[in-house]
N, CA, C and O atoms as a printed pandas DataFrame, in Angstrom:
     atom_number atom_name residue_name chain_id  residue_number  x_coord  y_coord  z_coord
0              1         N          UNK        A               1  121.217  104.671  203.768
1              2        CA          UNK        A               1  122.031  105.167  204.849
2              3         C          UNK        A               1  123.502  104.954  204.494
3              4         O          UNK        A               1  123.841  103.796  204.249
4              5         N          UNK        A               2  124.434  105.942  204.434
5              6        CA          UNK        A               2  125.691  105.807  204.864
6              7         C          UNK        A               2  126.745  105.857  205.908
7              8         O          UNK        A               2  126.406  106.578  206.846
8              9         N          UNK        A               3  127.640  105.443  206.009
9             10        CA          UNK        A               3  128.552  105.162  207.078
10            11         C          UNK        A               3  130.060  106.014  206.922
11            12         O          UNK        A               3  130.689  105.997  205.863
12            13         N          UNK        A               4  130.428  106.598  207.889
13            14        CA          UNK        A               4  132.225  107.327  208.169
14            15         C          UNK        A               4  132.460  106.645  209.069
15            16         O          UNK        A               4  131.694  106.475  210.018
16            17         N          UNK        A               5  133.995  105.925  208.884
17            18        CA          UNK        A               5  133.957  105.037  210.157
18            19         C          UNK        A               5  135.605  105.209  210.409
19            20         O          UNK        A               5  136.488  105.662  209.680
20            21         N          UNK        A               6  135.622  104.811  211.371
21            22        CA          UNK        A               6  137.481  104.882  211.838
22            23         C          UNK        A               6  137.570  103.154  212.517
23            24         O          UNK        A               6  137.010  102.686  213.508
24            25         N          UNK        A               7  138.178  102.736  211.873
25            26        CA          UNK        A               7  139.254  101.199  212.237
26            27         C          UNK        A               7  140.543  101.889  212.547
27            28         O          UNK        A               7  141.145  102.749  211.904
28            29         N          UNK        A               8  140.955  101.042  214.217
29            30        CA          UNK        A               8  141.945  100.438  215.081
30            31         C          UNK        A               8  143.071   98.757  214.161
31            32         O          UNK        A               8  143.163   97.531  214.221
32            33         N          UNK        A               9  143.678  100.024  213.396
33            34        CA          UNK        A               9  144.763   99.060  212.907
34            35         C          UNK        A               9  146.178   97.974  214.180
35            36         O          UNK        A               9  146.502   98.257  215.334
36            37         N          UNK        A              10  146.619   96.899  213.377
37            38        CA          UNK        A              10  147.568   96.608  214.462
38            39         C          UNK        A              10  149.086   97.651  214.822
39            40         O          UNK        A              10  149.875   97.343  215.716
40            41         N          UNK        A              11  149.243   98.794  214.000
41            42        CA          UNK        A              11  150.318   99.689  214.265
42            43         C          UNK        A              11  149.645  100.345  215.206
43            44         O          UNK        A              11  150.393  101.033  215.901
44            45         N          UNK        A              12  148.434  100.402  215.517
45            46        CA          UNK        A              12  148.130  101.458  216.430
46            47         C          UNK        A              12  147.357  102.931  215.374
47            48         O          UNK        A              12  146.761  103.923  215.796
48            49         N          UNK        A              13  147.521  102.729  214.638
49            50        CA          UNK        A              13  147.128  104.097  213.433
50            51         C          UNK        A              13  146.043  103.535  213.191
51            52         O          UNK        A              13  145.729  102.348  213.274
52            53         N          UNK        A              14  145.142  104.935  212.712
53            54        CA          UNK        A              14  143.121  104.646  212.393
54            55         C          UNK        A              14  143.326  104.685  211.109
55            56         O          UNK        A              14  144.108  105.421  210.508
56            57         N          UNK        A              15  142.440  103.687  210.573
57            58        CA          UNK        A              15  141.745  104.197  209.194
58            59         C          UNK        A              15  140.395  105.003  209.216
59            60         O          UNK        A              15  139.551  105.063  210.110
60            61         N          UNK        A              16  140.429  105.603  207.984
61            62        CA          UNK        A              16  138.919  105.902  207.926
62            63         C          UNK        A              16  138.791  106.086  206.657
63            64         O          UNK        A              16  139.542  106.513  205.781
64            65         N          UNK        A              17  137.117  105.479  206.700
65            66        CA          UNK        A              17  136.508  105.125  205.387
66            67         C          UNK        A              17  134.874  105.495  205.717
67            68         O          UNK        A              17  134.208  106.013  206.613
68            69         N          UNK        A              18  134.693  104.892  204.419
69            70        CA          UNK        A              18  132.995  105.317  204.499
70            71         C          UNK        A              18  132.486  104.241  203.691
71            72         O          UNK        A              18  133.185  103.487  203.014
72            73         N          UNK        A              19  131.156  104.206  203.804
73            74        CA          UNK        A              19  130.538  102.736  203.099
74            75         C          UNK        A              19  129.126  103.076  203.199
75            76         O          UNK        A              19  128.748  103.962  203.965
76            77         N          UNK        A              20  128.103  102.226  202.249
77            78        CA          UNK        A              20  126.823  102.624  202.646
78            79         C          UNK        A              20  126.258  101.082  202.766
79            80         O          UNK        A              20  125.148  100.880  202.273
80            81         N          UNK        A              21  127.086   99.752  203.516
81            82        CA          UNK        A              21  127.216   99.040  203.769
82            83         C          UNK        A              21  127.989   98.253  205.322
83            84         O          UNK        A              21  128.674   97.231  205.277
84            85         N          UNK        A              22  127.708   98.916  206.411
85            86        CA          UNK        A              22  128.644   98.945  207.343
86            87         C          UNK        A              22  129.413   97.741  207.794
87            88         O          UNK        A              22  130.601   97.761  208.116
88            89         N          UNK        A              23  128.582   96.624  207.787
89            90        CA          UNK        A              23  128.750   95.192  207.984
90            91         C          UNK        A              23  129.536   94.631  207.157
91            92         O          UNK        A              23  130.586   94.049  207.434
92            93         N          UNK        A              24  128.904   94.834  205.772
93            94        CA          UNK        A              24  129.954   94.060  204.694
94            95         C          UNK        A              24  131.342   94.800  204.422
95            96         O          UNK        A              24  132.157   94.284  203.658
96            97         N          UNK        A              25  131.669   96.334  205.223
97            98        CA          UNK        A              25  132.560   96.611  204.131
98            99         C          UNK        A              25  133.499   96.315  205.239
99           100         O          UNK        A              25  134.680   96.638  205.119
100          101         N          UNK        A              26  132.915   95.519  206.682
101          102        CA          UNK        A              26  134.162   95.451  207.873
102          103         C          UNK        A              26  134.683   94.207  207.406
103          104         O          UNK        A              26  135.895   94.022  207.293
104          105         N          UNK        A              27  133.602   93.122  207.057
105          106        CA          UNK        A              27  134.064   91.626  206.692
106          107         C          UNK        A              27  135.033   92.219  205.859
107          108         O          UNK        A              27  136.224   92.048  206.119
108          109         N          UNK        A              28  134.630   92.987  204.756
109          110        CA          UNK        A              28  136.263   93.233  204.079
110          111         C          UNK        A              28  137.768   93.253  204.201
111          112         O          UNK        A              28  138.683   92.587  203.716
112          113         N          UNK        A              29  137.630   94.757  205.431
113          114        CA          UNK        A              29  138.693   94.827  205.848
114          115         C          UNK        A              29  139.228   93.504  206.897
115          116         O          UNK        A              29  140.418   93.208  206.999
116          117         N          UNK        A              30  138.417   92.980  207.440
117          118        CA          UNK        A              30  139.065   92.167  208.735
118          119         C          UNK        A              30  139.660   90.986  207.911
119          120         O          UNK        A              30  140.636   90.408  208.388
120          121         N          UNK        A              31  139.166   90.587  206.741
121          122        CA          UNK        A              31  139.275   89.233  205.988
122          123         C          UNK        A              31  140.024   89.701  204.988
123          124         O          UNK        A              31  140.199   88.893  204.076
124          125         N          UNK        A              32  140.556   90.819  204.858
125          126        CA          UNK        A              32  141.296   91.168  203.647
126          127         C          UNK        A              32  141.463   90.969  202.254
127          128         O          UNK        A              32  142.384   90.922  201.438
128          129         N          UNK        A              33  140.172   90.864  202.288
129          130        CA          UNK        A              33  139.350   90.050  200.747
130          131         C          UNK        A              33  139.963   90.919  199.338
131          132         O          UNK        A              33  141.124   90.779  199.722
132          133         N          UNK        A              34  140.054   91.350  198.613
133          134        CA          UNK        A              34  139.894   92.020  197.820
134          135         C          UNK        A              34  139.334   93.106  197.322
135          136         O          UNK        A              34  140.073   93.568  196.452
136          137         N          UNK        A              35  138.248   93.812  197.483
137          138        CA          UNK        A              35  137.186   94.228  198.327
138          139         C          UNK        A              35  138.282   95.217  199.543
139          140         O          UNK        A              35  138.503   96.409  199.327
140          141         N          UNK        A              36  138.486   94.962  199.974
141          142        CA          UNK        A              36  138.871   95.676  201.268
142          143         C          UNK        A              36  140.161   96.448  200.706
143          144         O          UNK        A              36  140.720   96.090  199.670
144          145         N          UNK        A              37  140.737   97.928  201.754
145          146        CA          UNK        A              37  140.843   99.174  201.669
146          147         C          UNK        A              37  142.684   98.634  201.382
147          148         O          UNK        A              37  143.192   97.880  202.212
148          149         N          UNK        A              38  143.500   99.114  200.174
149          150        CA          UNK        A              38  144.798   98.468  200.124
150          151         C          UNK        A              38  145.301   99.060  201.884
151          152         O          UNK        A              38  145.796   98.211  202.626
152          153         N          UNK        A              39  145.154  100.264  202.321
153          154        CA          UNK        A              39  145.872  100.193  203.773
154          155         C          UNK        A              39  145.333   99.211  204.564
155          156         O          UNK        A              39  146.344   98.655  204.994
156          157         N          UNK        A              40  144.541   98.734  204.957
157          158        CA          UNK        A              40  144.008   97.526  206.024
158          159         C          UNK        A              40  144.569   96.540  205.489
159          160         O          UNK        A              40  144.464   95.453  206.056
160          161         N          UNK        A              41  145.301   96.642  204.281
161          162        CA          UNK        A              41  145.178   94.709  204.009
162          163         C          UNK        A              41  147.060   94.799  204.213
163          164         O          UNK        A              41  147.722   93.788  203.978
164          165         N          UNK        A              42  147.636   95.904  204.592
165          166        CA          UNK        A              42  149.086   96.046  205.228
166          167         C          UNK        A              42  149.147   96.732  206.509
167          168         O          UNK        A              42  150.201   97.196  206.944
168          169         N          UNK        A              43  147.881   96.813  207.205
169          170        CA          UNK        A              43  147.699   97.499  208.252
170          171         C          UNK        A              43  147.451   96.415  209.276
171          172         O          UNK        A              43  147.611   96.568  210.487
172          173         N          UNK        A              44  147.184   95.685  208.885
173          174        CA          UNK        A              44  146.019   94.449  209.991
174          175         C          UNK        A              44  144.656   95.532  210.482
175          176         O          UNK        A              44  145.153   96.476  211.095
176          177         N          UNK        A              45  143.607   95.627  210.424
177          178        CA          UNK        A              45  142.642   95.792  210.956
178          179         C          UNK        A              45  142.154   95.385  211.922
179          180         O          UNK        A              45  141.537   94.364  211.621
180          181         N          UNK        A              46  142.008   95.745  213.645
181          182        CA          UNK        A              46  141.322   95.129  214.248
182          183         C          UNK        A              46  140.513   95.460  214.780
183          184         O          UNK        A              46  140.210   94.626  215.633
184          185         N          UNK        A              47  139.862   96.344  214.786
185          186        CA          UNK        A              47  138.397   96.740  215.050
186          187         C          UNK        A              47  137.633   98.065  214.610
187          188         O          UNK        A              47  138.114   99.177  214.392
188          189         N          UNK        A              48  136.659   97.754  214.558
189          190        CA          UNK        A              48  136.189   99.299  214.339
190          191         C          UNK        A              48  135.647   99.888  215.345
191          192         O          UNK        A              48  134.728   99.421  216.018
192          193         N          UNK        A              49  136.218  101.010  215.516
193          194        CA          UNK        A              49  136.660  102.192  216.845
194          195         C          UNK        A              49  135.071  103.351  216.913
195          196         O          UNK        A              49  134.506  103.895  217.862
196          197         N          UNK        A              50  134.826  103.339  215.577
197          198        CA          UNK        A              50  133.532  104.700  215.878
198          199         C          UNK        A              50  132.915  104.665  214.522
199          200         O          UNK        A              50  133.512  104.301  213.508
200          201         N          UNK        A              51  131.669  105.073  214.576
201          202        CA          UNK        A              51  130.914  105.348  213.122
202          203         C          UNK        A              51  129.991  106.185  213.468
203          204         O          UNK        A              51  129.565  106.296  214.618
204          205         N          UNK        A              52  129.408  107.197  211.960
205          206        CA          UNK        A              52  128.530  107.837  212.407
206          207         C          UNK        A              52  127.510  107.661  210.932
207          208         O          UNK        A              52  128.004  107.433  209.827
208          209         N          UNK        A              53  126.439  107.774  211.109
209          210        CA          UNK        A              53  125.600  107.550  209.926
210          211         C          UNK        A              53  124.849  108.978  209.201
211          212         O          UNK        A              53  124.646  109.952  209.926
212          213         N          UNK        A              54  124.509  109.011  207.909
213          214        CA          UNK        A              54  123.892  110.123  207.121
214          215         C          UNK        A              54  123.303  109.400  206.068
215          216         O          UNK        A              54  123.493  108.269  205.620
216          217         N          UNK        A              55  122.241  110.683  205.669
217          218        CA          UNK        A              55  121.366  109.947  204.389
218          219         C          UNK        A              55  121.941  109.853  203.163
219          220         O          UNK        A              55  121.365  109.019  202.465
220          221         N          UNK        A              56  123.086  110.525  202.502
221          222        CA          UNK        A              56  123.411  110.763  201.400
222          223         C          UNK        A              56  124.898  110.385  201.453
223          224         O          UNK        A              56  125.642  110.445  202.431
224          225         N          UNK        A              57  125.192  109.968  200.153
225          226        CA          UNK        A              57  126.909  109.855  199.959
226          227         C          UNK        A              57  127.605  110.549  200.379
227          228         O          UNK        A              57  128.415  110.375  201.290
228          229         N          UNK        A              58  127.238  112.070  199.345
229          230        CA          UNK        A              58  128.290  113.170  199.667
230          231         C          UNK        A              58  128.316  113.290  200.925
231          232         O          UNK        A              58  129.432  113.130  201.420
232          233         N          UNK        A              59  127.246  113.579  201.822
233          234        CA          UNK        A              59  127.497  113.867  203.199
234          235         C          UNK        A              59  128.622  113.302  203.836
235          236         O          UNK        A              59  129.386  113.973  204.530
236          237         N          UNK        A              60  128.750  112.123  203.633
237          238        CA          UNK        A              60  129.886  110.422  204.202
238          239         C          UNK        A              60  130.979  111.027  203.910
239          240         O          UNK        A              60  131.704  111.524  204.772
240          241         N          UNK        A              61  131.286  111.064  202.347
241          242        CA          UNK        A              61  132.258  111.685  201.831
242          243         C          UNK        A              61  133.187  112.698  202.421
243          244         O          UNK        A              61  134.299  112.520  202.919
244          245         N          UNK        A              62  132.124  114.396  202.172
245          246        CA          UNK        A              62  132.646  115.402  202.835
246          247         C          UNK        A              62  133.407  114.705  204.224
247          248         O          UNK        A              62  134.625  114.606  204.370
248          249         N          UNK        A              63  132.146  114.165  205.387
249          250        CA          UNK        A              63  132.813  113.935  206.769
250          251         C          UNK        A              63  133.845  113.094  206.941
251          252         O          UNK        A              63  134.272  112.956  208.087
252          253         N          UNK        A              64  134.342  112.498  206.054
253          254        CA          UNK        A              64  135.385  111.416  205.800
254          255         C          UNK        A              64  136.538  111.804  204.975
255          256         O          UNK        A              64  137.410  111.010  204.619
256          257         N          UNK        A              65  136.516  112.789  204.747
257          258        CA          UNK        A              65  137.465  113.854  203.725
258          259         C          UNK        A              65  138.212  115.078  205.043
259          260         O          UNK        A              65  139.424  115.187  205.228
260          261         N          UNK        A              66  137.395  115.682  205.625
261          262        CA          UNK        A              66  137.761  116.415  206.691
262          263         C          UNK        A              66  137.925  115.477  207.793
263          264         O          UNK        A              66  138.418  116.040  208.770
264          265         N          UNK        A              67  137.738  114.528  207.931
265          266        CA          UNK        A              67  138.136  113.569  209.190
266          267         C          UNK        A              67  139.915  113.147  208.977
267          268         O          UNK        A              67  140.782  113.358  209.825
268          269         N          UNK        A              68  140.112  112.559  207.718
269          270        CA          UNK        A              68  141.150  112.400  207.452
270          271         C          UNK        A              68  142.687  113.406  207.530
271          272         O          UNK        A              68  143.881  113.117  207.447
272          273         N          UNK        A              69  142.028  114.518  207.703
273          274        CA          UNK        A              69  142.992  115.843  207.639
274          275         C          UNK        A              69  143.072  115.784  209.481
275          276         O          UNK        A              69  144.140  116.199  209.931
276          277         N          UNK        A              70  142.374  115.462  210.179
277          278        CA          UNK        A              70  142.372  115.358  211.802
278          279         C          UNK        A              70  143.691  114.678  212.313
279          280         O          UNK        A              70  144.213  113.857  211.559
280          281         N          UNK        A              71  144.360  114.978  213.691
281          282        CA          UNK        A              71  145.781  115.369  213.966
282          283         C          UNK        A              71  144.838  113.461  214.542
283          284         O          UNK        A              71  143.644  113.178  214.442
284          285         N          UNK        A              72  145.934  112.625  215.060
285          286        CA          UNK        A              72  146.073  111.370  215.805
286          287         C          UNK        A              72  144.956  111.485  216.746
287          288         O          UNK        A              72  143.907  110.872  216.943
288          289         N          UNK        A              73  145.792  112.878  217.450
289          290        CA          UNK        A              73  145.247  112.960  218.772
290          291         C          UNK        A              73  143.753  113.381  218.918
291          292         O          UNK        A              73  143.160  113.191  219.980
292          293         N          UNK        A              74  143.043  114.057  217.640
293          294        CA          UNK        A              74  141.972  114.631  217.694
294          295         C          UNK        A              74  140.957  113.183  217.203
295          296         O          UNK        A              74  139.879  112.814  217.670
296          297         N          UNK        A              75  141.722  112.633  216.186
297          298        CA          UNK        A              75  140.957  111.098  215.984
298          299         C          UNK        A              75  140.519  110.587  217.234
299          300         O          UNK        A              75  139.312  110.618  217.475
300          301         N          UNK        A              76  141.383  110.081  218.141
301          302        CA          UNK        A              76  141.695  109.847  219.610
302          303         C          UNK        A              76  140.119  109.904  219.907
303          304         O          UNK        A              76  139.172  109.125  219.810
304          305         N          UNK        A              77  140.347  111.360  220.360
305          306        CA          UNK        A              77  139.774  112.385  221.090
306          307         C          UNK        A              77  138.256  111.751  220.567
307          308         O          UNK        A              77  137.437  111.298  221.366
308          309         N          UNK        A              78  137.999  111.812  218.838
309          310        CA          UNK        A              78  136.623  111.569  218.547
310          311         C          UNK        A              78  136.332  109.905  219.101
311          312         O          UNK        A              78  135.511  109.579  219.958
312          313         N          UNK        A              79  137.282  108.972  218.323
313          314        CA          UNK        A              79  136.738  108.167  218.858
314          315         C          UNK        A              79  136.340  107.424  220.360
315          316         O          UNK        A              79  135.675  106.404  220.537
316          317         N          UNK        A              80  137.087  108.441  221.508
317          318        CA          UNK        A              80  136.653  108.494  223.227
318          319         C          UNK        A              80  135.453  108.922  223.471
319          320         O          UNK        A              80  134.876  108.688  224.533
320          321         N          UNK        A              81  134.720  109.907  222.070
321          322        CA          UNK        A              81  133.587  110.528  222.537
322          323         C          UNK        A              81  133.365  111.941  222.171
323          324         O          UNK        A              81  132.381  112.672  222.057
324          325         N          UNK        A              82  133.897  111.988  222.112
325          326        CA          UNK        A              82  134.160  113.806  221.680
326          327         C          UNK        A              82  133.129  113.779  220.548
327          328         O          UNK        A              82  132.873  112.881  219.745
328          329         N          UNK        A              83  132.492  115.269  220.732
329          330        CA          UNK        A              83  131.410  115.305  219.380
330          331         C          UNK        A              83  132.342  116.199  218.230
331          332         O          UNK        A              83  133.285  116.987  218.158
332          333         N          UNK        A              84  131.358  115.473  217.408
333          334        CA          UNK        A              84  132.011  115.859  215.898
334          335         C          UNK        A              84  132.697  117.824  215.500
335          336         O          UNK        A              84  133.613  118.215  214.777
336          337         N          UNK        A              85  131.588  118.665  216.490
337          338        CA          UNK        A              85  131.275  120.210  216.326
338          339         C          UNK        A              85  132.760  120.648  217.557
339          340         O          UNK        A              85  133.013  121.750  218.042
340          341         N          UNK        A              86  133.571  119.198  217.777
341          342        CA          UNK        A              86  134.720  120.103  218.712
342          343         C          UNK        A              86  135.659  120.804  217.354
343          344         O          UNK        A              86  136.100  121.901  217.011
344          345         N          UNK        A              87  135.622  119.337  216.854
345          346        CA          UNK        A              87  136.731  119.622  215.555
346          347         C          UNK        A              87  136.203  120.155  213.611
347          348         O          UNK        A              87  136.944  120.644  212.758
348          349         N          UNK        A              88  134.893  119.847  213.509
349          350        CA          UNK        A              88  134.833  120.308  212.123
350          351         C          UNK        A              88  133.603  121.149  212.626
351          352         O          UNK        A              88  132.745  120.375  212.200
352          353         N          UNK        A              89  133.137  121.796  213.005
353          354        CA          UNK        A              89  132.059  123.056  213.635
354          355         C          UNK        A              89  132.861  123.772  212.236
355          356         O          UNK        A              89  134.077  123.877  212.077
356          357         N          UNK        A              90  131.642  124.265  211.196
357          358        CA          UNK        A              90  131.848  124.934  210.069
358          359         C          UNK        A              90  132.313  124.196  209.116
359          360         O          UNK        A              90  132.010  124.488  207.959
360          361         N          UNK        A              91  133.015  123.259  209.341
361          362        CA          UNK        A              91  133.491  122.352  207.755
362          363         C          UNK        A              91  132.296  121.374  207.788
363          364         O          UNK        A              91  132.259  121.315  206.559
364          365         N          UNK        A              92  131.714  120.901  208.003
365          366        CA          UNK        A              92  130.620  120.287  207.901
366          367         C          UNK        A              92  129.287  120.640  208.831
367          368         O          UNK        A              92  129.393  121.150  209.946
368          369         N          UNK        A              93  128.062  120.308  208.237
369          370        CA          UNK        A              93  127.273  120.510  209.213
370          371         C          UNK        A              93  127.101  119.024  210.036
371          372         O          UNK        A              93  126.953  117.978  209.404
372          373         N          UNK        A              94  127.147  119.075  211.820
373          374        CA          UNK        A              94  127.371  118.494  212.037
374          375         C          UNK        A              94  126.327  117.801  212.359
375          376         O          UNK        A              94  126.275  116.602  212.088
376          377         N          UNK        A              95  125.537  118.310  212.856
377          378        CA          UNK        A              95  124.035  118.068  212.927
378          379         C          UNK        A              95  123.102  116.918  212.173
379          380         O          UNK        A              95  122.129  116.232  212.490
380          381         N          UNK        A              96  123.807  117.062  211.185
381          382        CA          UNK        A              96  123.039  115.776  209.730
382          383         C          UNK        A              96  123.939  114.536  210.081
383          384         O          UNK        A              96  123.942  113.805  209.091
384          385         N          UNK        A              97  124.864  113.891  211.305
385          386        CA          UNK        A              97  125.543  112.622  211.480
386          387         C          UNK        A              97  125.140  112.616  213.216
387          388         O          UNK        A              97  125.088  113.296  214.241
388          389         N          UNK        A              98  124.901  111.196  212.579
389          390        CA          UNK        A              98  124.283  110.338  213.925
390          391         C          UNK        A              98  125.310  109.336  214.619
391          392         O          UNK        A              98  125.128  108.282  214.011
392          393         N          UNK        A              99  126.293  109.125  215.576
393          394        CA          UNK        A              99  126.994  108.194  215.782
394          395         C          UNK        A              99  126.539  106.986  216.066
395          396         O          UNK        A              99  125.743  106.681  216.955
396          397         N          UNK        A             100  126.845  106.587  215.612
397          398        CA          UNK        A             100  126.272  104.885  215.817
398          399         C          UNK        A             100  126.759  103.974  217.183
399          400         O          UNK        A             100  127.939  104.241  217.412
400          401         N          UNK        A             101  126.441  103.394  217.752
401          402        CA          UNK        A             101  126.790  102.402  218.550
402          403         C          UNK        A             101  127.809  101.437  218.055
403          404         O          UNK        A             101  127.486  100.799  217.053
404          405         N          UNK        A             102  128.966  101.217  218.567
405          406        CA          UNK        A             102  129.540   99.942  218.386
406          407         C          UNK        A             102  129.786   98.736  219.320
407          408         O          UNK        A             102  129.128   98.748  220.361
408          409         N          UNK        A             103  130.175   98.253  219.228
409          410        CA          UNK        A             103  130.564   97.169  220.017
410          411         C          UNK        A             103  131.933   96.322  220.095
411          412         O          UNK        A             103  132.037   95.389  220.892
């Protein structure tokens, strides 16, 4: 299983990444290990805001490639809830990502 995920930096700005490790790759960013993403480790990281899961890399990839091109406000927007088919309907199929629960 892989992971696209968006982290709630302390500027207020998202990251997003992907991992096929969801747990270990947050200890990363939050602990700023080495290991973890060079923007989080000048960003402060403080939480992770949304994830969605798929069977394959590329899939993660692609959705984490076109996520990144997404305006603030449409990030926003996804991580309040908004489904994936408001904003990439045709750049990805959206259908093959499952959002995950966070906490």
């Amino acid at each position: 299983m892989y992971y696209t995920y968006m982290l709630r930096c302390a500027d207020n700005s998202i990251y997003t990444g992907m991992t096929n490790d969801l747990e270990k790759r947050m200890k990363a960013h939050f602990s700023k290990s080495k290991n973890g993403a060079k923007y989080t480790k000048s960003h402060d990281a403080l939480r992770l805001e949304a994830a969605w899961k798929c069977k394959d890399k590329s899939l993660a990839c692609s959705l984490e490639a076109y996520m990144k091109q997404l305006t603030k406000k449409q990030k926003e927007e996804l991580i309040g809830g908004a489904r994936l088919a408001t904003y990439l309907k045709g750049k990805v199929d959206c259908r093959r990502y499952g959002r995950v629960e966070v906490c």
